[in-house]
N, C-alpha and C positions, 0 to 999 in steps of 0.2 A: 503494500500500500504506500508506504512513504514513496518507493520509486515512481511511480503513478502520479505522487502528488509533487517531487521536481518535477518531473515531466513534463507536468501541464504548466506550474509556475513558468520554468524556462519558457512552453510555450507561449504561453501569454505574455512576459517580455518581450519576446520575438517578435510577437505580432501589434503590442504598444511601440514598439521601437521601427518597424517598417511601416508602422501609420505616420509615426511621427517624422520619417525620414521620406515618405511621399510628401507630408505635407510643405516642409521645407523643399522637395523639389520642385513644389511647384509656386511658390515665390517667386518674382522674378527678381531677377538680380540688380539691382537697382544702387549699387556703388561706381557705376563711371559716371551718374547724374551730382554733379558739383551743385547742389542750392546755397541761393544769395539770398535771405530773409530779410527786408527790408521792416521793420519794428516800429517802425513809427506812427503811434497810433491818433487821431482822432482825441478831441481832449473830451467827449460826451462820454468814450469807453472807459469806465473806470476800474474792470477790471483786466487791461492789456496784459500786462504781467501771468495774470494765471492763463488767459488764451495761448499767450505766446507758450508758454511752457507745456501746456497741452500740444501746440501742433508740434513744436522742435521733437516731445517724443513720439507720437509719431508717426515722424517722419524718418528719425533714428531708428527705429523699430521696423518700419517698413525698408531700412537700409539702406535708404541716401543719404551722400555724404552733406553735413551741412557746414553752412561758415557760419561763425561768429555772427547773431544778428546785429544790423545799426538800429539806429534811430531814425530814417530816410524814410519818406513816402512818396509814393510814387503821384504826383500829382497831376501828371499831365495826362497819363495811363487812366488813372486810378486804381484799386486792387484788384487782384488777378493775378494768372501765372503767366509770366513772361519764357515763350521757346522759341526757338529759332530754327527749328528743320521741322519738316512733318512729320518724319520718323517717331518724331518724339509729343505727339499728341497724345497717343497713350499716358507715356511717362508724367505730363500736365498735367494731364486728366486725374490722376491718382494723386498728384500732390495735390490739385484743387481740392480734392473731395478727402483728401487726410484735413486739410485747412476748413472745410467748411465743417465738418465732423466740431471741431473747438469753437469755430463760430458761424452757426445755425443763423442769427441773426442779419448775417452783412452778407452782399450782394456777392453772388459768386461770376468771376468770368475768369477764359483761359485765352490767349491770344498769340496768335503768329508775329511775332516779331522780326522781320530780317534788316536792322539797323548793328546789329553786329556781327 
């Protein structure tokens, strides 16, 4: 009987462990996307601070590389994801939607940019 009951333990590692290792393959890999988090909030938002640390993880979590946010808003734009190949609309799309996940509230847009 104890042999019976490794057996099945070992089994059922085995098979938490290749769920667990399908789930992570099928993550994309999302470390050659460099994000620039521009912080600069709106002064009606009072609580920017805990947004911002909501989206930084994640986005961490999700596996983009991120920089250091500034204080900079994008004023001419206004907020949204800034890309620059179509390739990478997907990749947009998923930071949009990790950023509107922390704020439900503010207008979401994603935009092709080819100015760089």
């Amino acid at each position: 009987m104890p042999t019976r009951r490794r057996a099945f333990t070992l089994f059922a590692a085995l098979a938490a462990a290749a769920a667990a290792a399908g789930a992570v393959a099928q993550q994309p890999d999302n470390s050659s996307y460099i994000l620039f988090v521009h912080a600069g909030a709106p002064p009606d938002v009072h609580d920017a601070e805990a947004r911002l640390l909501e989206v930084l993880k994640g986005l961490v979590k999700a596996g983009y590389s991120v920089r250091k946010p500034d204080d900079d808003r994008d004023v001419v734009g206004g907020p949204g994801v800034d890309y620059f190949n179509d390739n990478d609309l997907a990749a947009a799309q998923a930071v949009a939607d990790i950023v509107n996940v922390a704020m439900p509230d503010r207008q979401q847009k994603s935009r092709r940019d080819g100015s760089a």
